[in-house]
C-alpha positions in Angstrom: -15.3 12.1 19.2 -16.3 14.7 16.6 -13.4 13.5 14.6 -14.9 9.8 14.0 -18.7 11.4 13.4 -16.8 14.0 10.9 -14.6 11.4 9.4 -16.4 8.1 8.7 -15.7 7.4 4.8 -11.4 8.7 5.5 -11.1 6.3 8.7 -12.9 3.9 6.6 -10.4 3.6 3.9 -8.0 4.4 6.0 -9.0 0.6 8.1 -9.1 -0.4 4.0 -5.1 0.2 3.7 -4.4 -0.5 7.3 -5.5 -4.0 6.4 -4.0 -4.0 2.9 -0.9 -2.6 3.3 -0.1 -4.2 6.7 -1.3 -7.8 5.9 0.9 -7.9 2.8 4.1 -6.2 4.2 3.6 -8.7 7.5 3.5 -11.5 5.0 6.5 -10.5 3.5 8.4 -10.4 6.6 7.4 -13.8 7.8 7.6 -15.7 4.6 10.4 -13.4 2.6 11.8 -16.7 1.4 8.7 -17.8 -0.5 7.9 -14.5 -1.9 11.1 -13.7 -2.8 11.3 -17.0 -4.4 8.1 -16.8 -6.1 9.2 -12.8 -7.7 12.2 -14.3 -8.8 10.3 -16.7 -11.4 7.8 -13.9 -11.9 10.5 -11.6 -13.2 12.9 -14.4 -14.6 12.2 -12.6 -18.2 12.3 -9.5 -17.3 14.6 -6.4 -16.5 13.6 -6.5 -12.4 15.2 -10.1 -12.7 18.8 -9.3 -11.5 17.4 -6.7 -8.5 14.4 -8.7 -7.2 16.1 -9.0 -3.7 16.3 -5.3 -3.0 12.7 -4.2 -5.0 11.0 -6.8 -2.2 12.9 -4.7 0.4 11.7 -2.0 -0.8 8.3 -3.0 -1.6 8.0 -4.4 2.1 9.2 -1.2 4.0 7.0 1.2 1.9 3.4 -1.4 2.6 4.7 -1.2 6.0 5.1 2.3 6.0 1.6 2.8 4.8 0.1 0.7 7.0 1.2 2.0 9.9 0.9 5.6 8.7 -2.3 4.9 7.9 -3.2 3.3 11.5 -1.6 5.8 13.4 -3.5 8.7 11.1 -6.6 7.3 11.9 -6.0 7.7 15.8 -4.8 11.0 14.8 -8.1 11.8 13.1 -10.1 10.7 16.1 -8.1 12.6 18.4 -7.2 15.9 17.1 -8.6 16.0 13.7 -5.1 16.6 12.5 -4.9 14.3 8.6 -1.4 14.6 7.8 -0.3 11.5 9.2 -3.4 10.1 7.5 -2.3 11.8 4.1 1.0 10.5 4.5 -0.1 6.7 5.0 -2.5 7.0 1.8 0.4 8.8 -0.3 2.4 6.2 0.7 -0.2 3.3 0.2 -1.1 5.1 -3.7 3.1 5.1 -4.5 3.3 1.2 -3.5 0.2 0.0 -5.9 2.2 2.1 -8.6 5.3 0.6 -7.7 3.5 -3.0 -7.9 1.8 -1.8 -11.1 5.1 -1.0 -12.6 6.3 -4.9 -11.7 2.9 -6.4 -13.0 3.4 -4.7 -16.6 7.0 -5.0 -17.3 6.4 -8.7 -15.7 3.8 -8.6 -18.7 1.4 -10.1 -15.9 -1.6 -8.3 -17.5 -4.4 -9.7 -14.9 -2.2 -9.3 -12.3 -1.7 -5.3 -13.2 -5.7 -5.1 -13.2 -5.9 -6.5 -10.0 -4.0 -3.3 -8.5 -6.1 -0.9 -10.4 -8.8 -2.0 -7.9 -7.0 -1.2 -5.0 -5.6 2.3 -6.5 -9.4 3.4 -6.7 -10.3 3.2 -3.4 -7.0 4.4 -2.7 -7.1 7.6 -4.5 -10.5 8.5 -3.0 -8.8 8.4 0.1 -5.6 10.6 -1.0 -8.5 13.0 -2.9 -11.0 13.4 0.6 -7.8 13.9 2.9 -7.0 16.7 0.3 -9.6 18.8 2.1 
């Protein structure tokens, strides 16, 4: 149990991407169609347009990836104290907000782009505390 008393802000943020990261890469899965539809107008004008398709597949597996990494780092935590797992998940969940950063500026979705800068934030604290 020391590992949850030692650990409260990591496992928090870590329960901060679990829910980010697997919410949005479980609602691509079950509605790929309307996202993919949807990313297809959002990058009509854009040099993403022709490859939309495979950047949702990608998109998907790495929030996926984070999530879970990021769920099964925090038992980790709890159990053994071990963080890599942990680290891995918020690597992962850091690399995907860049990826969808990347997407909101060449989109030239400007408000969109800020919106991810939130969730980098608390993102980064995370990759910075499981640092040590």
């Amino acid at each position: 149990m020391d590992g949850f008393q030692n650990n409260i802000p990591e496992l928090l943020l870590l329960l901060f991407v679990v829910i980010t990261f697997l919410q949005s890469g479980l609602d691509k899965v079950f509605d790929w169609n309307g996202n993919l539809s949807w990313l297809k107008q959002h990058f009509a004008n854009s040099i993403f347009r022709n490859t939309v398709p495979m950047l949702l597949f990608v998109i998907t597996c790495m929030e996926l990836a984070a999530g879970i990494a990021s769920l099964l780092g925090g038992i980790q935590l709890v159990i053994s104290g071990d963080y890599a797992v942990a680290q891995a998940g918020a690597i992962l969940a850091a690399l995907s907000l860049l990826m969808l950063l990347l997407g909101q500026r060449v989109a030239k979705d400007y408000e969109g782009a800020k919106t991810i800068v939130i969730y980098f934030i608390p993102t980064m604290i995370l990759v910075m505390l499981l640092q040590y």
